[in-house]
C-alpha positions in Angstrom: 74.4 88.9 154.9 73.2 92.5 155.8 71.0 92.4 159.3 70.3 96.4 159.9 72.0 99.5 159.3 74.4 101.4 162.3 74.8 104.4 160.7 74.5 107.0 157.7 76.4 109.9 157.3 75.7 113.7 156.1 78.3 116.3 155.1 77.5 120.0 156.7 79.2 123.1 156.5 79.4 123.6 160.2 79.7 120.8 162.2 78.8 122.6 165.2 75.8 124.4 163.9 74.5 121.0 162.5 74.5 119.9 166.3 72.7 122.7 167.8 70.2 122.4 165.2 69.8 118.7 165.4 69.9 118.9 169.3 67.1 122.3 169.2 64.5 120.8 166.4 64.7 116.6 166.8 66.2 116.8 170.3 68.6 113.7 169.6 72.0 113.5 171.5 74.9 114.5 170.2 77.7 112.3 170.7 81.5 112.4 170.4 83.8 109.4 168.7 86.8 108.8 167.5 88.5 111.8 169.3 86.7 114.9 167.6 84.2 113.6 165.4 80.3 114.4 166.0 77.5 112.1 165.5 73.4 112.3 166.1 72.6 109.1 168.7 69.4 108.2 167.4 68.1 105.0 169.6 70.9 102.3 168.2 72.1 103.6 165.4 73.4 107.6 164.8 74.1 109.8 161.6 77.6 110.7 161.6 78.9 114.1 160.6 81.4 115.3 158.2 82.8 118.7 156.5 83.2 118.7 152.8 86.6 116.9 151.5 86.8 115.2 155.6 86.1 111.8 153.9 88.2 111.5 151.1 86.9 107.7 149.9 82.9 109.2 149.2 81.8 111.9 146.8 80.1 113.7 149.3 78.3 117.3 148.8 76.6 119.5 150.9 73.3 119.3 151.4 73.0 115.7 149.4 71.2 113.9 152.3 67.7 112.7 152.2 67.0 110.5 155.7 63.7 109.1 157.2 63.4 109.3 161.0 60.7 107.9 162.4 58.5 109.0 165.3 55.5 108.2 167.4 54.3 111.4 167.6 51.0 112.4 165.4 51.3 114.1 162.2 49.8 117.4 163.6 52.3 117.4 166.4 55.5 116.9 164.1 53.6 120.0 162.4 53.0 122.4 165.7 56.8 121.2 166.9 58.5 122.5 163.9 56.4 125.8 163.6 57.2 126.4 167.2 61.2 125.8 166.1 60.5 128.1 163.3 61.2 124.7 161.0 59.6 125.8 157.7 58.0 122.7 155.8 58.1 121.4 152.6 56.0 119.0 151.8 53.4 116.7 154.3 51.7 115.3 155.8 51.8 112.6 152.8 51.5 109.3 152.2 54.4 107.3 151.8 56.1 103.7 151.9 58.2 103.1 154.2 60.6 99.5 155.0 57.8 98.0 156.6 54.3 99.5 155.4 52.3 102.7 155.2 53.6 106.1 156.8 52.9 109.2 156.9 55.5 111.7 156.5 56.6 115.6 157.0 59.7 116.8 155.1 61.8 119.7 155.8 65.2 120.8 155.5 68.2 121.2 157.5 70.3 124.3 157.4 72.4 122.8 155.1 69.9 121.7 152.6 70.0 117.7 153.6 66.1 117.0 153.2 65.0 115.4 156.7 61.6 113.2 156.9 59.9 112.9 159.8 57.5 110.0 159.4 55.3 107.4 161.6 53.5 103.9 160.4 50.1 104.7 160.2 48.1 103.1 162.6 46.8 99.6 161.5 42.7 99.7 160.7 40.1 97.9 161.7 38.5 97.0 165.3 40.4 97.0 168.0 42.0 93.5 169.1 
């Protein structure tokens, strides 16, 4: 029944501050729909944005969110990327599971508190093919 998912949502404070700060740090595009709503394009699907009590149907909170992004970049340049954005971390590179195998993940937080993973499938091992 279910193929994929289009998109996820995470309440902010400040709509516009969440932009810059996706925009600075992750560099996705920020895109406009339905009128004046905000959303992060991220490849095909995006991460809508919403102020607290803007969606009255969810039990949103500030701050709630906890996403995996996924990257092709190294651990150690996820790492030099967010010290040079001033992006303090808290927790990684670690080991984790993601949908389809082994990855290896950063954490940090927005400035809202939404924990963000930055994480990329480890390499498979062996000799190369």
């Amino acid at each position: 029944m279910i193929r994929g998912i289009d998109h996820i949502v995470l309440t902010v404070r400040d709509i516009d501050a969440a932009c810059a700060f996706y925009a600075r740090v992750l560099g996705v595009e920020v895109v406009a729909f339905a009128g004046t709503r905000r959303a992060l394009q991220i490849g095909g699907q995006k991460i809508n944005l919403q102020t607290l009590g803007q969606e009255t149907r969810n039990h949103a909170a500030i701050g709630c969110g906890d996403v995996c992004l996924l990257t092709d970049q190294s651990p150690e340049q996820v790492l030099a990327h967010l010290a040079a954005q001033g992006v303090p971390v808290t927790e990684g590179p670690v080991a984790k599971t993601g949908a389809r195998g082994p990855i290896t993940s950063i954490y940090f937080n927005d400035p809202d508190g939404n924990l963000i993973e930055i994480a990329r499938y480890d390499p498979p091992h062996g000799p190369a093919a």
